[in-house]
Phi, psi and omega in degrees: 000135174272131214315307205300304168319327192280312171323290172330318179278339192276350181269000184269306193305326170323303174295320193282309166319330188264349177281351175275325183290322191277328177273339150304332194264349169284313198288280206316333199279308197291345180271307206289313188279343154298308167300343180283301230266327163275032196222340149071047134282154181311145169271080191314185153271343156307313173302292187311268176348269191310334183291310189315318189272342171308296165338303177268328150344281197295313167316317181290313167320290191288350184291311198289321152337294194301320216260055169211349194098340156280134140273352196246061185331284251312308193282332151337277173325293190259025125312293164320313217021090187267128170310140181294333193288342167267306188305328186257045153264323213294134162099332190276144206246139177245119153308136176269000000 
């Protein structure tokens, strides 16, 4: 295999790993804020806090999507079933 070629498969695979890490780590995001909103607890500074990592999730998701060559968040968002309210967060940032 040429040297170039072997690169190429070790950078897909790369990709392909961290896009299994990151849509794991969306779906944990997105179940911990569910489980808040179903548990009919108050909306809190905790809730804002999980929407936030909810948020930031789906941002990391979708850059590595781009950066593979998907462009299109849609099918993500209603896979996903992504909220609007984390969906119109992804990319905004809070100072801590």
């Amino acid at each position: 295999m040429a040297p170039v070629v072997a690169l190429d498969y070790e950078i897909a695979q790369e990709q392909a790993s961290t896009l299994g890490r990151l849509g794991r780590a969306l779906e944990a995001a997105l179940a911990a804020l569910s489980s808040h909103d179903m548990a009919g607890l108050p909306g809190d500074g905790a809730r804002r806090e999980l929407v936030q990592q909810a948020s930031e999730a789906l941002w990391y998701f979708i850059v590595q999507r781009e950066a593979c060559g998907l462009r299109d968040p849609r099918p993500v968002i209603r896979d996903y079933r992504v909220p609007a309210e984390v969906y119109g967060r992804m990319g905004a940032r809070t100072p801590r």
